[in-house]
Biopython code that builds the backbone (N, CA, C, O; Angstrom):
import numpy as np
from Bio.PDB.StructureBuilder import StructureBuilder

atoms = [
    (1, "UNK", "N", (-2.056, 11.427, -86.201)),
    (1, "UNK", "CA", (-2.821, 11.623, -87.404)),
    (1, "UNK", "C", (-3.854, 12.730, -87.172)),
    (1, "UNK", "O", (-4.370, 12.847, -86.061)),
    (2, "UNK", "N", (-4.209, 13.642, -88.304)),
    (2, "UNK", "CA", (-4.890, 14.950, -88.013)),
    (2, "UNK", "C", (-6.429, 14.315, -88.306)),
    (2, "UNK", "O", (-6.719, 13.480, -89.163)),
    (3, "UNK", "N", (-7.313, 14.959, -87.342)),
    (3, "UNK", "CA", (-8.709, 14.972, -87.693)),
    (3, "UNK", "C", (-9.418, 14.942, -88.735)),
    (3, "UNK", "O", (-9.303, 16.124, -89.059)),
    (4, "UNK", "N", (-9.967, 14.559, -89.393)),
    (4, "UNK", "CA", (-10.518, 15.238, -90.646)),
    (4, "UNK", "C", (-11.577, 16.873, -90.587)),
    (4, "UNK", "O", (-11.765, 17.612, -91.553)),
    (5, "UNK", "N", (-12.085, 17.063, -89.269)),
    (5, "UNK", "CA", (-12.287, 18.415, -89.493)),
    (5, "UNK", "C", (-11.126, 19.260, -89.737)),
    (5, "UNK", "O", (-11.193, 20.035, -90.691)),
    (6, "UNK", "N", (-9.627, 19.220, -88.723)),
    (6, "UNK", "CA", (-8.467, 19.418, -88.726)),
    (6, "UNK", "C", (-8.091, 19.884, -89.946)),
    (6, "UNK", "O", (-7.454, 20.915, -90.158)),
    (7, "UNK", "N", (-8.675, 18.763, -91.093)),
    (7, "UNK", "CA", (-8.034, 19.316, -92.546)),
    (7, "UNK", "C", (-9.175, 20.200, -93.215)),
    (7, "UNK", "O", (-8.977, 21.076, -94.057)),
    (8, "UNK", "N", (-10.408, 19.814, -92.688)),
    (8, "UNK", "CA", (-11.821, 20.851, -93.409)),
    (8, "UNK", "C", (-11.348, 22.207, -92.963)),
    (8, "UNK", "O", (-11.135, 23.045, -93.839)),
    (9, "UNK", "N", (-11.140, 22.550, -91.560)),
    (9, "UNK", "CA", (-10.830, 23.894, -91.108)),
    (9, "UNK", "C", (-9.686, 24.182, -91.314)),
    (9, "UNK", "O", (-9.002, 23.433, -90.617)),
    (10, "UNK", "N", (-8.709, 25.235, -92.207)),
    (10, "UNK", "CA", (-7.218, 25.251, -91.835)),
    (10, "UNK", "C", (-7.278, 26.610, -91.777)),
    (10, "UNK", "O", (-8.132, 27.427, -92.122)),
    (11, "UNK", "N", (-6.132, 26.698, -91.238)),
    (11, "UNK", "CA", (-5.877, 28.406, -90.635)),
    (11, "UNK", "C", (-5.807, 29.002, -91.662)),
    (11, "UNK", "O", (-5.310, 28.325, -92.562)),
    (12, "UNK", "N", (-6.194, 30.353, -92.036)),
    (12, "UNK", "CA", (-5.954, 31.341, -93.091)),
    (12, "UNK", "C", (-5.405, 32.969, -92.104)),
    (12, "UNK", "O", (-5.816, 33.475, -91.060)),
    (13, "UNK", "N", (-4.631, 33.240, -92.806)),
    (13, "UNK", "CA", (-4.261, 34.620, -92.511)),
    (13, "UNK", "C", (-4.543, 35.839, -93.266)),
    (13, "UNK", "O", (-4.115, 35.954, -94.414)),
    (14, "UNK", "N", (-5.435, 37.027, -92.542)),
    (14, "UNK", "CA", (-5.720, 38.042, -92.951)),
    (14, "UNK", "C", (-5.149, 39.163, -92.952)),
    (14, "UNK", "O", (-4.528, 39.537, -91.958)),
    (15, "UNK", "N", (-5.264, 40.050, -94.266)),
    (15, "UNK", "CA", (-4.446, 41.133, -94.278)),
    (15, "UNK", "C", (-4.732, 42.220, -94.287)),
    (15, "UNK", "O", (-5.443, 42.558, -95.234)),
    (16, "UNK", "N", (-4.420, 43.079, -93.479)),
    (16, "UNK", "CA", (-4.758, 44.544, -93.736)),
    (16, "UNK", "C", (-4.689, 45.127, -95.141)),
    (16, "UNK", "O", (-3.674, 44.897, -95.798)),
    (17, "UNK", "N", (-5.708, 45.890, -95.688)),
    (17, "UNK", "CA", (-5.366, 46.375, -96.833)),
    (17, "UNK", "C", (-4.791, 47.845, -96.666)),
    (17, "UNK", "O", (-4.289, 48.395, -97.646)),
    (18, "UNK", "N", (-4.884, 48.735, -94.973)),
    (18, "UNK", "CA", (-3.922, 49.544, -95.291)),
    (18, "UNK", "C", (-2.902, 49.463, -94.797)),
    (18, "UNK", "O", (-1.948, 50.128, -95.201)),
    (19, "UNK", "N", (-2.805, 48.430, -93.552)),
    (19, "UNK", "CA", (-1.411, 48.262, -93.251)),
    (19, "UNK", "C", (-0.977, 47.044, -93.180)),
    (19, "UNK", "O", (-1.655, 46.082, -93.542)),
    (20, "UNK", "N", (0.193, 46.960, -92.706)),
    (20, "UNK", "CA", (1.150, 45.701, -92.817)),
    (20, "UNK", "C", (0.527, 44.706, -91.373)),
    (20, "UNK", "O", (1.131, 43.761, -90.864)),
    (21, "UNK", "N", (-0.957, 45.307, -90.906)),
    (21, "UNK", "CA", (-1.025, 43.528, -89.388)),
    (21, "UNK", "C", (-2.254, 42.869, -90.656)),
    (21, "UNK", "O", (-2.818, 43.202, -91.699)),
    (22, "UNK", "N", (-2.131, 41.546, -89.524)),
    (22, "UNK", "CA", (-2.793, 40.478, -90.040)),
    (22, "UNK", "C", (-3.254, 39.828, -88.626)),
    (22, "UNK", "O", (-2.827, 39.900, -87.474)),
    (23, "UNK", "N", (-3.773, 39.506, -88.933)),
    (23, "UNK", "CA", (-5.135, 38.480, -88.518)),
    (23, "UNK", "C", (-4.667, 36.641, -88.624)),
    (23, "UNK", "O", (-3.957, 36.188, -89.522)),
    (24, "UNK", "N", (-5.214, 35.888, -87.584)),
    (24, "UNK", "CA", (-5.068, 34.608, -88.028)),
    (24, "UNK", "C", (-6.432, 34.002, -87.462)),
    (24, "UNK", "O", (-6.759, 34.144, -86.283)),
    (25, "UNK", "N", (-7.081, 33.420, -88.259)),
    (25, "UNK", "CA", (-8.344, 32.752, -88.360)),
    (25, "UNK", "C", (-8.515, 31.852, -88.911)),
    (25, "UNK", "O", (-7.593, 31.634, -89.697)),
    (26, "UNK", "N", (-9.923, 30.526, -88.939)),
    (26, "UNK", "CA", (-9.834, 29.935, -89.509)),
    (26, "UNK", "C", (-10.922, 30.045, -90.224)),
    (26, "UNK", "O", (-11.755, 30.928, -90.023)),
    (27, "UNK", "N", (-11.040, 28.952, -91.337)),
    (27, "UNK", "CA", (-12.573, 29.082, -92.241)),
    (27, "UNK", "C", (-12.733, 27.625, -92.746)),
    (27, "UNK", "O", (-11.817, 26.810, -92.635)),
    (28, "UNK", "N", (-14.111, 27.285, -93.386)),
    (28, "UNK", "CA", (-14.216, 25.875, -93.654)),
    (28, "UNK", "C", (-13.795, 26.440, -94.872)),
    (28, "UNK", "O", (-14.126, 27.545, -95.302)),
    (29, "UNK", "N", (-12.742, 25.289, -95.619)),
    (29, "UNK", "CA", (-12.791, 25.498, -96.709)),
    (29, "UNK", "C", (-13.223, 25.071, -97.863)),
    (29, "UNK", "O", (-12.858, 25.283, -99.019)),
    (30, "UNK", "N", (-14.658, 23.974, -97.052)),
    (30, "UNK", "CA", (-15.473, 23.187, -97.958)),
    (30, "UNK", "C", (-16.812, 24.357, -98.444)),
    (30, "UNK", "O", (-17.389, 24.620, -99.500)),
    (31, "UNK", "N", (-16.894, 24.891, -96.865)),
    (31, "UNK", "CA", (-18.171, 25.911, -97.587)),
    (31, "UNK", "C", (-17.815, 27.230, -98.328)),
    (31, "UNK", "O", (-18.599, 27.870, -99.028)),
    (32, "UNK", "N", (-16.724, 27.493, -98.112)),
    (32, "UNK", "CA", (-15.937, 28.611, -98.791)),
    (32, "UNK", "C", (-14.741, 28.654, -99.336)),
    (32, "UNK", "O", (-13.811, 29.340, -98.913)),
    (33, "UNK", "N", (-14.715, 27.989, -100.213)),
    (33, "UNK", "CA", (-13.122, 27.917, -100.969)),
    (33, "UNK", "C", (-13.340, 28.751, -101.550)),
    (33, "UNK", "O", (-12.927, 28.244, -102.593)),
    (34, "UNK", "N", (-13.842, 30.240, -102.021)),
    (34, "UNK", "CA", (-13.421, 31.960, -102.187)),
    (34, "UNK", "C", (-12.466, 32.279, -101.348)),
    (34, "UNK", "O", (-12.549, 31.738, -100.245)),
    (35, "UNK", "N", (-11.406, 33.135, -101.562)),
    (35, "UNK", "CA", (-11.023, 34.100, -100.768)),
    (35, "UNK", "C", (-11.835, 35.171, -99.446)),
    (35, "UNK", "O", (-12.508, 36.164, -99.724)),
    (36, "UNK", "N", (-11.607, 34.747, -98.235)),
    (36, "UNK", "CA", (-12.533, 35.337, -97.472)),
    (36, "UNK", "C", (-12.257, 37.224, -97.483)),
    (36, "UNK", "O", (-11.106, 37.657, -97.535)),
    (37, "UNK", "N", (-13.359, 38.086, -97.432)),
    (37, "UNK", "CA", (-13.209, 39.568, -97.046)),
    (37, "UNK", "C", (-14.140, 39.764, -95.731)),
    (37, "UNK", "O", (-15.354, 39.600, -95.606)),
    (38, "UNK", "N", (-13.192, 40.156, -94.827)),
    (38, "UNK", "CA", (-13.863, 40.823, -93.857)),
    (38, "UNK", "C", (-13.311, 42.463, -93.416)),
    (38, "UNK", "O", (-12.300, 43.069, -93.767)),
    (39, "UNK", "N", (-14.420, 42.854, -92.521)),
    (39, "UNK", "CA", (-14.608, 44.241, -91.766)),
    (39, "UNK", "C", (-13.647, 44.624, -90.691)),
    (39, "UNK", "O", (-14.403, 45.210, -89.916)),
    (40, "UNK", "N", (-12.500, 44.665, -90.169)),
    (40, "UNK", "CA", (-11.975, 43.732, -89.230)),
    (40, "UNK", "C", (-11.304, 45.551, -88.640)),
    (40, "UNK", "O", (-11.099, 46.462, -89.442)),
    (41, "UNK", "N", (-11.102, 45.660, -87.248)),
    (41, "UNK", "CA", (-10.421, 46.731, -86.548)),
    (41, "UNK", "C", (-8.569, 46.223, -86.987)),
    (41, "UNK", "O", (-7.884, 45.200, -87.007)),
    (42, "UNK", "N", (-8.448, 47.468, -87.232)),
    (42, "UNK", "CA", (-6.853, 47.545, -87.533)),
    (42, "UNK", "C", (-6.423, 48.479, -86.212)),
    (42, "UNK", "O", (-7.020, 49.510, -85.899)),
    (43, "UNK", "N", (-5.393, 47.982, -85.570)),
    (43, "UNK", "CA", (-4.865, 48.807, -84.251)),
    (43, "UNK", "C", (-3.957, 49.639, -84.744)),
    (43, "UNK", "O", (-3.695, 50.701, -84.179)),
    (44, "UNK", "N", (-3.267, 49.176, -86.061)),
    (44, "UNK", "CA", (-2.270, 50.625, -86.658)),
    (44, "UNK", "C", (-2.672, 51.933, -87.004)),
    (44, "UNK", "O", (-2.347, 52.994, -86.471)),
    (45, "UNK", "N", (-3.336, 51.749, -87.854)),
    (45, "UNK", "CA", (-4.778, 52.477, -88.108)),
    (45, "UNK", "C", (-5.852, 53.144, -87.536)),
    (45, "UNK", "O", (-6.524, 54.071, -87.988)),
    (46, "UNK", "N", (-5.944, 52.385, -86.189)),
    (46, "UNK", "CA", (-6.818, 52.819, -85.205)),
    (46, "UNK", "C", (-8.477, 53.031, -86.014)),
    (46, "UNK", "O", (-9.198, 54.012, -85.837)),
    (47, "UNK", "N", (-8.808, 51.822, -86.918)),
    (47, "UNK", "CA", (-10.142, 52.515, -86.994)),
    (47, "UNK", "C", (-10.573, 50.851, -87.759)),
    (47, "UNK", "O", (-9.699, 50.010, -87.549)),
    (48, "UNK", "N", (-11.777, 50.353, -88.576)),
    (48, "UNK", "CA", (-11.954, 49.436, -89.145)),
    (48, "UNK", "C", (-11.614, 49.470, -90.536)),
    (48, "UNK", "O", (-11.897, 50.461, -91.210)),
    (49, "UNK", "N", (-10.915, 48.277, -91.120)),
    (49, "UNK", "CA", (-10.704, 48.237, -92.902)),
    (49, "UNK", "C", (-10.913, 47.327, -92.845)),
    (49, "UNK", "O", (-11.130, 46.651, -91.840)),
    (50, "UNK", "N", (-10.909, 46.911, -94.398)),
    (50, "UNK", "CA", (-11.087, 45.701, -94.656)),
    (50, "UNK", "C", (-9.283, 44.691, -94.583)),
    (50, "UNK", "O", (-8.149, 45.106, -94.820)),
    (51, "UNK", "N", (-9.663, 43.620, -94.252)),
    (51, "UNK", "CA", (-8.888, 42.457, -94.274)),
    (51, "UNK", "C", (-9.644, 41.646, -95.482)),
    (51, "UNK", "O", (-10.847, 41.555, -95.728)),
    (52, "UNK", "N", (-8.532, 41.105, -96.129)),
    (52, "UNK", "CA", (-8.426, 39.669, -97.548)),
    (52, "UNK", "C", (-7.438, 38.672, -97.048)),
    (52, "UNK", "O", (-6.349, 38.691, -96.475)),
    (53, "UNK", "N", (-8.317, 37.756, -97.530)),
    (53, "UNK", "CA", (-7.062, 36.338, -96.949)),
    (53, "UNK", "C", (-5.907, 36.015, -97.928)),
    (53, "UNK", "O", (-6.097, 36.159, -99.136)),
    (54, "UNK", "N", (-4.771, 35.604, -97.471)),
    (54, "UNK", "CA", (-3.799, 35.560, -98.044)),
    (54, "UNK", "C", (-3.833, 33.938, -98.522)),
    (54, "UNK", "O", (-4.566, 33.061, -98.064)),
    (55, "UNK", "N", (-2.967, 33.828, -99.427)),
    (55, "UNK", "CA", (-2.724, 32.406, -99.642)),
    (55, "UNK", "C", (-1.404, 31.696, -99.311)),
    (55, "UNK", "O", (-1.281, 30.489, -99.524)),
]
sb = StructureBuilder()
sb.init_structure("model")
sb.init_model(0)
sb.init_chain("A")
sb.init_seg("    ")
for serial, (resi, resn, name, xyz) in enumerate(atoms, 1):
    if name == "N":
        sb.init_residue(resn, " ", resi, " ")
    sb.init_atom(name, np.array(xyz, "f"), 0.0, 1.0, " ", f" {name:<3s}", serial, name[0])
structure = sb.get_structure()
């Protein structure tokens, strides 16, 4: 049986907005049920963009 933080925290995956990598992280999704945006280094790219979480 899963934790109940287990179900507060669940993995979300982030996406490059200029390229095709992603990211896997987690977030509470009690304090933030928004869509998360972060600042995040892209290695395709070689420089920082933004990442949006996918659903």
């Amino acid at each position: 049986m899963a934790h109940r933080s287990s179900v507060l925290r669940g993995k979300v995956q982030m996406a490059s907005t200029e390229s095709a990598y992603r990211y896997v992280t987690a977030k509470s999704r009690r304090n933030s049920p928004e869509r998360l945006r972060l600042r995040k280094f892209d290695p395709t790219v070689r420089r920082h963009v933004e990442f949006v979480e996918t659903r």
